[in-house]
N, C-alpha and C positions, 0 to 999 in steps of 0.2 A: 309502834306495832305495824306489822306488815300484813292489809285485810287478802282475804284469797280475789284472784282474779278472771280469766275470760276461759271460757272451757273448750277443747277439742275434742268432741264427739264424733266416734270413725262413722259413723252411721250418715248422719249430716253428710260429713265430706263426700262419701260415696255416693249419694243419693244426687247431690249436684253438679258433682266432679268431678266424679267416674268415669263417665261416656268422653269426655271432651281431652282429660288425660291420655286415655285409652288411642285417641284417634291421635295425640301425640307424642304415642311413643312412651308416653310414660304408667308406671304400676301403678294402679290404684291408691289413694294415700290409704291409710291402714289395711291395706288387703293383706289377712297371711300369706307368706311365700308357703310353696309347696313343700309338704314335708320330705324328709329320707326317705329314698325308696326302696317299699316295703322288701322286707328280706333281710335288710341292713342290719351287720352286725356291730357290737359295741354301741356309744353313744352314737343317736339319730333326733337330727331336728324333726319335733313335733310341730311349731309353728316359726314364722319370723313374722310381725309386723312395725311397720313405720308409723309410731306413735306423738312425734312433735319435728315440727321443720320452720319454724313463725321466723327465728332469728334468720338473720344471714350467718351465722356459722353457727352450727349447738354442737357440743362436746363433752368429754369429759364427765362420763355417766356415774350414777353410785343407785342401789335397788337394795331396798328392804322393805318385811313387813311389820307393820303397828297400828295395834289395834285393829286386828282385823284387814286393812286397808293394804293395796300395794302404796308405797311413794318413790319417783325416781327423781333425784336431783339431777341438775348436771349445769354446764354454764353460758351460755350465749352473750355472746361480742359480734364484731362486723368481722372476726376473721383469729385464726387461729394465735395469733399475738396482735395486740393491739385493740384500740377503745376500751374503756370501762366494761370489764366483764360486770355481768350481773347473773343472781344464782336462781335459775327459774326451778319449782318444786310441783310437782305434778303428784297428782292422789289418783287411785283407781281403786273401786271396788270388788272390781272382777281381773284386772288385766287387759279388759276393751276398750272400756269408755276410758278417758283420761280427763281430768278437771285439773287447770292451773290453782296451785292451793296459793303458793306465793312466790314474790321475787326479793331478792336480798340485793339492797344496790349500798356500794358507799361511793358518793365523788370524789372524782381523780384516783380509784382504786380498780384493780385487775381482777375482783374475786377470782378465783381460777380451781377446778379439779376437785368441787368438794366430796365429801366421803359422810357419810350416816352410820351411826349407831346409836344404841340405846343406852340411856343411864340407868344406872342402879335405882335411880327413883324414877323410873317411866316416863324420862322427858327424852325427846329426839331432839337427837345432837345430829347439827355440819361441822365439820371442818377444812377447810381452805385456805387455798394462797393468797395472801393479799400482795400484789406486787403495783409496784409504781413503774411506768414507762415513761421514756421520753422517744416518741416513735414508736420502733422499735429494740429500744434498747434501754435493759434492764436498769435502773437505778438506786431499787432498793426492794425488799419484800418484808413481810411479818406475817404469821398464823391468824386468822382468824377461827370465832366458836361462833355459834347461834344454839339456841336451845328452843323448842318450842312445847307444848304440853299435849297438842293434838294435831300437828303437822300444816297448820292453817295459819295461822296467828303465832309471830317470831318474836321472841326478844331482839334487840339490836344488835349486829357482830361488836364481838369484843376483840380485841390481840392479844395473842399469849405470848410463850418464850420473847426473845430478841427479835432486835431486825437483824434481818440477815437469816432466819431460819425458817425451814419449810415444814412444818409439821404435815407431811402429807397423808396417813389415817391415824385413826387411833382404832383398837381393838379392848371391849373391856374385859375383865377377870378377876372374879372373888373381890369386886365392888373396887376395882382401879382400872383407870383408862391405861392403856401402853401404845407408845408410839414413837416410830425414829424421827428425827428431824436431819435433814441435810442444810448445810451449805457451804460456800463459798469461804476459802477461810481466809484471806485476802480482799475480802469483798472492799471492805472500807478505804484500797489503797488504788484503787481505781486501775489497777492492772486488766489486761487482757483476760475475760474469764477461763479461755481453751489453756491457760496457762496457770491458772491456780489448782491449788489440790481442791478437794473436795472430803468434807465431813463426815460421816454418819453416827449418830448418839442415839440411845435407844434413850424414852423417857418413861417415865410414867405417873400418874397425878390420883389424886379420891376425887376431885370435881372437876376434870375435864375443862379447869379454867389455870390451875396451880400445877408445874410443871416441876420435877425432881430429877434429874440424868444420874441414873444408873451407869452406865457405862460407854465406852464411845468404842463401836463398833469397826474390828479390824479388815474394811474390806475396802479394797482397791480397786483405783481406775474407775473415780470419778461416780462413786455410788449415788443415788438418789432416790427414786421410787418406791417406796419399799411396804408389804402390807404382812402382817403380824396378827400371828391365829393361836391358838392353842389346843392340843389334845386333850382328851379327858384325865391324863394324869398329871397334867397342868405344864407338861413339856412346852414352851416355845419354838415356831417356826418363822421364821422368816426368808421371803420369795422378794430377793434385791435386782434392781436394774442398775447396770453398772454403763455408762457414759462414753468413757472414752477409747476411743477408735475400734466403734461396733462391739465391742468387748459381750460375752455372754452373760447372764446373771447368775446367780448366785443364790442357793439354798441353805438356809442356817439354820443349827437345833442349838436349842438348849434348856438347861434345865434351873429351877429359883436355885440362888435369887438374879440368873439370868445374866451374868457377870463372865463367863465363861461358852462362848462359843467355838463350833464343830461347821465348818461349810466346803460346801459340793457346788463343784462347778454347773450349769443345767446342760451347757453346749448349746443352748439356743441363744438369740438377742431377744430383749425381752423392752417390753413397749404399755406402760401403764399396768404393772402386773398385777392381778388380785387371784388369792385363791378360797376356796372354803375347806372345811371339813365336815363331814357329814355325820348326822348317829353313828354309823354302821364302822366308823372308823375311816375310810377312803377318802382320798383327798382328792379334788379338780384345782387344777388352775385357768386361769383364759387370761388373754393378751394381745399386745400383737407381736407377728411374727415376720420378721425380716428376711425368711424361706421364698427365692422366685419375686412374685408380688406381694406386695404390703395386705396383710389379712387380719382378721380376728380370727382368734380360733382358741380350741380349747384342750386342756391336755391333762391327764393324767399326772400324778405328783406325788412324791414317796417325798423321806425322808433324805432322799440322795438320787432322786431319779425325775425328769419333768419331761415327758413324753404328750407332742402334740398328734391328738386323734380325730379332729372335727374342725372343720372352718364352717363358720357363717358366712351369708353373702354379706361380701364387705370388700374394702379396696379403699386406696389413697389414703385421703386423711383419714385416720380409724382406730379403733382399740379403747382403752381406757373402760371394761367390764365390770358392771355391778354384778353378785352373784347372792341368789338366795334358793332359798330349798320348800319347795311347799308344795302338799298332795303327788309326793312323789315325781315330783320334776323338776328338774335343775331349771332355773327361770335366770336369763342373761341378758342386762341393758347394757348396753353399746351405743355407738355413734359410728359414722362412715358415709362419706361420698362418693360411694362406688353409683350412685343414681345421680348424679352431678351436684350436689347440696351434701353439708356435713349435716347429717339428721339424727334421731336416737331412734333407735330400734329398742325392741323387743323380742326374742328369743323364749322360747319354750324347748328343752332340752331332755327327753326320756333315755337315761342310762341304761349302762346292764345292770339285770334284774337283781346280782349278786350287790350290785352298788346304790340300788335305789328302792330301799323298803319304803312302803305306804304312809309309813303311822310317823314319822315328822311332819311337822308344820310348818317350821320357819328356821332359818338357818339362825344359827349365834352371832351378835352383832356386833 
């Protein structure tokens, strides 16, 4: 079992660290950035603040709510490959304060990029990369799960599928988890990776431990990324990052038993992609965007269309978006070293009015 550990209270920080920041140079640690100015039309930031910086590198975000509770996962190593990732979990009951709930470590493993949802029986699920290095260079990977009952207190990770495959989210539906996995289909022959193809299989499981491949996904040039939602009529979506030589992503519909897909080019490059869909029907995406300089930002998303409308303050290493919907606000955790440290942020996002009714609470997980 994994007990909860040290808290970051923005209150505290400020109160000590504020002034002395301030005289160098640097933002207050959790001070909101200034909002959209007022007028702004379409989506407008309502807040951003800087809610964890402990590691020397934290990335790779995921934001849901349970139980009441914000949690943002994400992973912290000494640098964006390399050392023993571990998967630090933070709780808030407001979105201000943040309390470290737990850290998920295995030795000599990568944790990497986990992702949260809910099970059918109300236990909060991770899932993650587990990858092995030697340096910096890849020598093997497998899925890991974690399940916890109150986001404090972890089961042990477990591995799913193979090695060699990335289960990078899963999304559930009518009480089954779905999720692509990518990899390497050469991995085991020790070739040059820029030189292998690359995978993508949609799966899907009833406990989020036991994996079944429905179908292996016809999309090219090097797929991976990839996060999977559904509409109310139980249509499938899928927002793919596709790899090789800056190549754009990829939008895919389909319908059960999901076996037959339809995909649209986005025209953008796309960078740790996640989207939601909302009550009202309306889709967001956010990512990052390889437009000018490297950004987060967030965009509007049809069926065949992914239009970016909003950048957060962000830069360099960045992107990787959790997205959740609560009291009428798009709420976005993030990472980015545009302040000189890769940190997680926190975002508060108020839509247009036609896209953001009141009476939701929590996006679908």
């Amino acid at each position: 079992m994994i007990p909860p550990t040290q808290r970051f209270g923005t209150r505290s920080w400020i109160r000590w660290f504020g002034p002395a920041l301030a005289l160098a140079g640097w933002p207050a640690l959790g001070r909101a950035a200034p909002p959209s100015a007022p007028g702004t039309t379409g989506p407008r930031i309502i807040s951003v603040r800087k809610i964890w910086d402990q590691a020397p590198h934290n990335a790779f975000t995921d934001l849901i709510r349970f139980k009441d509770k914000w949690f943002c996962t994400f992973r912290e190593s000494v640098a964006h490959v390399g050392g023993d990732g571990k998967l630090r979990v933070l709780v808030s009951p407001d979105g201000q304060e943040w309390t470290s709930a737990a850290l998920l470590a295995e030795h000599g493993i990568d944790l990497r990029d986990p992702k949260l949802s809910i099970t059918p029986d109300g236990r909060l699920m991770i899932v993650a990369g587990g990858s092995v290095y030697e340096g910096r260079r890849l020598v093997g990977r497998q899925p890991r799960v974690a399940f916890s009952r109150d986001g404090l207190t972890w089961m042990p990770t477990q591995r799913v599928l193979n090695e060699g495959d990335w289960l990078w989210r899963v999304t559930w539906h009518n009480g089954r988890a779905y999720g692509t996995s990518y990899r390497l289909v050469d991995l085991d022959k020790g070739k040059n990776p820029k030189d292998q193809d690359w995978e993508l299989a949609l799966y899907c499981s009833p406990d989020g431990l036991h994996y079944e491949r429905i179908t292996n996904l016809a999309v090219t040039d090097q797929p991976n990324e990839t996060t999977l939602r559904f509409l109310p009529d139980g249509t499938m979506m899928a927002l793919v990052r596709r790899e090789a030589g800056n190549r754009c992503g990829w939008i895919g519909v389909s319908r059960k038993p999901y076996t037959q897909w339809t995909w649209h080019e986005t025209k953008h490059r796309l960078g740790g992609p996640n989207f939601i869909v909302l009550p009202d029907g309306s889709m967001w995406a956010a990512g990052r965007s390889h437009v000018g300089d490297v950004r987060t930002i967030l965009a509007r998303m049809g069926p065949d269309t992914y239009e970016p409308v909003l950048t957060v303050p962000s830069g360099g290493d960045c992107s990787y978006p959790g997205l959740a919907w609560h009291d009428g606000l798009l709420w976005m955790s993030y990472y980015s070293s545009h302040e000189g440290k890769s940190s997680i942020y926190l975002a508060r996002i108020r839509l247009t009015a036609a896209a953001a009714p009141g009476a939701p609470t929590r996006a679908a997980p």
